[in-house]
N, C-alpha and C positions, 0 to 999 in steps of 0.2 A: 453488753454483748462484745467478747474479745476479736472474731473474723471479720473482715469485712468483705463491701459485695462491690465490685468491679462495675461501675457504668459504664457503656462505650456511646459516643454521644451525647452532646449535649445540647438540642434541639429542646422541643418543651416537652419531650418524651422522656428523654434522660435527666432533663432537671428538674421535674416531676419526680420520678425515680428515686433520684437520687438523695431529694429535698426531705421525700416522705421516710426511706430507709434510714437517714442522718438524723433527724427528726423522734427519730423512733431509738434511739441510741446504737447504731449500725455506726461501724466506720466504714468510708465510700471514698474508696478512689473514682474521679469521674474525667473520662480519658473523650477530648474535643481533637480534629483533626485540626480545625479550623483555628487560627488565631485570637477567636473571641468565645465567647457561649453565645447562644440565642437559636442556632440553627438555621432554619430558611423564615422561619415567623421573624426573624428582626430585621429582613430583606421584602417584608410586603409594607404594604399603605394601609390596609385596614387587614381584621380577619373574624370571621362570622364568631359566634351568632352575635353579637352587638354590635358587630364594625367600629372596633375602638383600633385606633392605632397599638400598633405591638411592644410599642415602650409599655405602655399600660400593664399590661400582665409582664412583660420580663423583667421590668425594675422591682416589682413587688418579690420575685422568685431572687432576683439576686442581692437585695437584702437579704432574704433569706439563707441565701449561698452566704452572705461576706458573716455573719451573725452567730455563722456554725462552724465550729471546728473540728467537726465530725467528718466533712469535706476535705481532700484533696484534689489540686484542679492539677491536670497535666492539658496545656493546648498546645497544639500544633504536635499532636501525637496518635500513632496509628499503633492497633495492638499486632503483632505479628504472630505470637505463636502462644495456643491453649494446649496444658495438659493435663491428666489426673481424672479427677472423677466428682460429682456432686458434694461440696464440701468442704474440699480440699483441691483447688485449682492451682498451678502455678502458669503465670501469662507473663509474657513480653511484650514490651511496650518500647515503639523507637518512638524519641522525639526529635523532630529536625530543628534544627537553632532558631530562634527568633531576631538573633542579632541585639538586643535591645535588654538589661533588668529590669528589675521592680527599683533601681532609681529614678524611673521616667517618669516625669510629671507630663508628660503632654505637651510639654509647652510648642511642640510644630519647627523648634529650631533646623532640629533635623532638615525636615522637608523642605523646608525654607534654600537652605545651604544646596540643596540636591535636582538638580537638573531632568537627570531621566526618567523618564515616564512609562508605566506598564500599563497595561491593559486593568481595569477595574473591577475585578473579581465581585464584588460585594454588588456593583451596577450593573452585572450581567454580558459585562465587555461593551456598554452603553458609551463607555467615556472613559479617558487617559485617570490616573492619580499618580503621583509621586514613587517613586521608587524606596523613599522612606513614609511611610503611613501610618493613621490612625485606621484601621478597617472599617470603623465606623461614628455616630457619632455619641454613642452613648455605650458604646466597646466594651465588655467587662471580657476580660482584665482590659481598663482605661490607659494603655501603653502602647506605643507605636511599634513596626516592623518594619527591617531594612530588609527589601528585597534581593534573595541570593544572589539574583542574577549582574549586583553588582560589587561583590564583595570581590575582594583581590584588584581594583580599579581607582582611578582618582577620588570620583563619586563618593564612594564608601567612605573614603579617610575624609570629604568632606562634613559628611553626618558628622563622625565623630571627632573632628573640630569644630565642630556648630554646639554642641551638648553641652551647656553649663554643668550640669548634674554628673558624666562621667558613666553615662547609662549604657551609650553605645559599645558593645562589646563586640569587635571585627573578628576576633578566635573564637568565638563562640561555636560549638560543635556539637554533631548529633550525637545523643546519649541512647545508649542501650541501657532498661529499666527491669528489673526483674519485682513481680511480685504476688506472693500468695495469698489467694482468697477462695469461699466460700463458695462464692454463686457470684455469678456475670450475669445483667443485664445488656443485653447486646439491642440499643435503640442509635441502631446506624443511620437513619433515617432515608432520602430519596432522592432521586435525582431525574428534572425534567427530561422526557423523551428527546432524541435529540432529532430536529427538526429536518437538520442537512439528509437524512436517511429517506425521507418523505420527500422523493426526486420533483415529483411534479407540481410541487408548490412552490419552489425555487427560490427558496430561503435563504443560501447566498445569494442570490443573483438582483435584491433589493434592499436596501435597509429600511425600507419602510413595509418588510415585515418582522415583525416580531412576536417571541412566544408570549405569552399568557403571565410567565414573571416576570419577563420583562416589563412588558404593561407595568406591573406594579413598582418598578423601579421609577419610572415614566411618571406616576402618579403620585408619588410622594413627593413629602417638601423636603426629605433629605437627599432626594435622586437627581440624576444629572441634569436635568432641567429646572431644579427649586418645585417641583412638584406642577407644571404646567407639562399638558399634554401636549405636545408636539412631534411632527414626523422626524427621527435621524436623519434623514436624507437630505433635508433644506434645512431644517429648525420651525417650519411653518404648522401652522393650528389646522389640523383636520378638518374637513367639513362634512367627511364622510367614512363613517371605521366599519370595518366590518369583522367581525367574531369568528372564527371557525372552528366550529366543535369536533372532537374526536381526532383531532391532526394527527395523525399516527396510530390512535388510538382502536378499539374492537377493529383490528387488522391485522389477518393470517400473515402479510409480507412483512407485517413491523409489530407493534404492541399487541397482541390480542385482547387483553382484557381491558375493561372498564375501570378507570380511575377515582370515579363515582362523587369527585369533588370539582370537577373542570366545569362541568355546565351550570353550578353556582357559581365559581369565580365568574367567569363572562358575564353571569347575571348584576355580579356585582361589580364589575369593569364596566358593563353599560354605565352604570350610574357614576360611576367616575368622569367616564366623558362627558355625561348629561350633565352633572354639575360643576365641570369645570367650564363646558365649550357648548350655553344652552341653544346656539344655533346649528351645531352637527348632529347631524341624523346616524345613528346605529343600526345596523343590522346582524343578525344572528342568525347561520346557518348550521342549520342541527341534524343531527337524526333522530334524535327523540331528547326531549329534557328531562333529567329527571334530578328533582327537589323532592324529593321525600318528607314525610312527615311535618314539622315546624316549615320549613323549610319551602313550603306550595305557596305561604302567604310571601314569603320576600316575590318570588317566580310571579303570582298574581300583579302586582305591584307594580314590579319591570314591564310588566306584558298592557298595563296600562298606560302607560308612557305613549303621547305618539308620536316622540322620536324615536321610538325604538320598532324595528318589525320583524318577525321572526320568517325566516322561512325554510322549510321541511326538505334537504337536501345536501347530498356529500360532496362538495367541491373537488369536482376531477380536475382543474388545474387554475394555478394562476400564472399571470405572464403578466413581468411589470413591462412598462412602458415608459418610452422617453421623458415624457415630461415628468417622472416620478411617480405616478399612479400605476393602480391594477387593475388587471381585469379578470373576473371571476369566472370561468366556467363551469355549469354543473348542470343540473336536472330538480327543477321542482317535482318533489316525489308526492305531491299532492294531488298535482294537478298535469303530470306528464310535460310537463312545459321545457324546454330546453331555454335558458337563458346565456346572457352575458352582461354583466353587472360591472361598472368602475365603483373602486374607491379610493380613497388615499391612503390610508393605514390600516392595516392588517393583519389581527393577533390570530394569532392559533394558538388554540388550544388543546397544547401539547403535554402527556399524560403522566402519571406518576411513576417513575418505573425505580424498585426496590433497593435498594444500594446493596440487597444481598444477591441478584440474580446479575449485579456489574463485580462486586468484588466477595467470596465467599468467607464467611465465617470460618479461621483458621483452627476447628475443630472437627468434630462427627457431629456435624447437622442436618437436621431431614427438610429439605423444602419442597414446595409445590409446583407445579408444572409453570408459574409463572415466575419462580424464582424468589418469593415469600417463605420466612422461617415457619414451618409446623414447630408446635411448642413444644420441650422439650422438659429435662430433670437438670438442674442445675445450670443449664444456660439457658437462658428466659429471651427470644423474641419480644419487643415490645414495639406502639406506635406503628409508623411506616414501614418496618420490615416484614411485619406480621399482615397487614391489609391496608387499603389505602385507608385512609382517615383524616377526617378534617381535627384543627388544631383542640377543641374537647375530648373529642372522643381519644386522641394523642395521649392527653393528659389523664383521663380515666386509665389507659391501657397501661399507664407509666406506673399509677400506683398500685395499679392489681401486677405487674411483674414484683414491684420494688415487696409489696406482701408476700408473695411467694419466694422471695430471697431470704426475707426477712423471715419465714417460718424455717426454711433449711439451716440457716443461721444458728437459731434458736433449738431447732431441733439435736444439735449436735451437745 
């Protein structure tokens, strides 16, 4: 097959995608905003339905990726502008510099030599990194980035007198890309609600609350803690967490729709704590939960715990308190009860919202009232853009667009 099909994303929607079209003898350019592949799945601690860590399925996919030359990677690149018609596309592609070649071994020299410190994109702004980084720890592409914000500065020229190798390149410049293909897979994936919006929970106003991925940053043994739960705010172990479902979420003022994967995450954040921290008690405050199908037996399970308790009700406010704790107010919608609950840490669970209803597809796209692509002729919606979905059903949705690329393809 001479055309190839455009992936945008590379989450495990578009390396899915991209893996099954290349595979199939497609040529795939596969365009990553991010500095690495993996998506938001190489930024959790586990992910259903097995709750394997996320190295597990992404190293297997990126041998795959390194094995094919069917593949081209562009990262750290955003597509700007689509023209033409089912076919015959021509797209633009800017890439912002990395600072850094494919000389880079790793070896951290850089960062070593490098002083300033940014905010930790990959840890959810949990914790400082190096102004010259590895993004992660198992990174593909396996090469460091020198943050713009110090280029033209002493800093900078230190990386690149620290470099045995000759990697770090300071003139490194954003490229404008031009190129024509067949059919676009557009798997731009998703982006958590943002919490600051949800005034009366008052999400700046503690650092011991936190969203829902964060938690998972929190939980793992590559995240800013070596994988021990701990509040931000002292560094001390929980004794008491509490869950908040819907944080934004089925809400006319913020999110309206249902995410449909947050109320397993929490289920499976409970047991994170429970098996890190077996004397904190968990609480989960819901409006309904809902674990479909497979999915009733993990819920049953959680619900047998009796560190854990659920109770039926929409948290109208929290307000931290001096000594680092919160206090919960809301309404047991059970039993009419008005309460007031302390804890010490506290996740919300804050909902999926579409990366196409924040940034639009720069072509003629039809989406839904929540800002989800309807499917289309020649640009294919896939994974998160199209519905929420957890990381399988991602990866089925990846290889039914990458098929339908792959028949327009073909059909020419």
């Amino acid at each position: 097959m001479g055309q190839a099909i455009m992936v945008v994303g590379a989450g495990m929607t578009g390396l899915s995608a991209a893996l099954e079209a290349a595979e199939a003898g497609c040529k795939v350019v596969l365009v990553e905003k991010n500095p690495y592949l993996g998506g938001r799945v190489a930024q959790l601690h586990q992910y259903f339905p097995k709750l394997c860590p996320p190295y597990c399925g992404l190293e297997i996919n990126f041998r795959r990726v390194r094995s094919n030359s069917n593949i081209d990677i562009l990262t750290m690149a955003e597509v700007t502008a689509i023209s033409g018609e089912p076919g015959n596309y021509k797209v633009s592609v800017k890439q912002s510099p990395r600072f850094v070649n494919d000389k880079c071994t790793a070896c951290g020299k850089c960062a070593e030599a490098v002083e300033t410190q940014i905010d930790s994109a990959f840890n959810y702004g949990l914790c400082k990194t190096k102004a010259a980084y590895l993004p992660h720890d198992l990174a593909f592409p396996y090469r460091y980035v020198i943050d713009p914000s110090i280029i033209g500065t002493p800093e900078a020229q230190k990386a690149k007198d620290a470099c045995p190798y000759d990697a770090v390149v300071l003139d490194d410049a954003e490229k404008e890309l031009t190129f024509e293909v067949a059919s676009v897979i557009w798997a731009a994936g998703w982006t958590p609600y943002d919490p600051r919006k949800v005034q009366y929970y008052n999400f700046d106003k503690s650092p011991n609350i936190v969203t829902n991925v964060q938690m998972e940053r929190l939980a793992a043994f590559s995240g800013p803690t070596g994988g021990q739960i701990l509040r931000p705010g002292d560094g001390q172990a929980p004794k008491s967490v509490a869950f908040i479902q819907c944080a934004g979420s089925r809400d006319i003022n913020n999110m309206p729709q249902c995410s449909t994967i947050c109320c397993l995450a929490s289920l499976k954040q409970a047991t994170y704590v429970r098996e890190k921290l077996p004397e904190a008690k968990v609480t989960i405050y819901f409006i309904d939960i809902r674990a479909m199908d497979r999915n009733e037996d993990f819920y049953t399970k959680v619900k047998a715990d009796e560190g854990v308790s659920f109770v039926k009700s929409k948290i109208a406010m929290i307000e931290p308190q001096d000594d680092g704790s919160l206090i919960l107010e809301g309404e047991n919608t059970t039993t009419g009860e008005r309460f007031k609950a302390q804890h010490d840490l506290v996740v919300l669970a804050t909902g999926m919202q579409p990366n196409t209803a924040l940034s639009k597809v720069p072509a003629e796209v039809e989406y839904d009232e929540y800002g989800f692509m309807r499917q289309g002729e020649g640009i294919f919606g896939a994974g998160t853009v199209r519905r929420p979905s957890e990381v399988v059903t991602c990866v089925q949705d990846g290889t039914g667009a990458a098929l339908r690329a792959i028949q327009l393809v073909a059909g020419r």
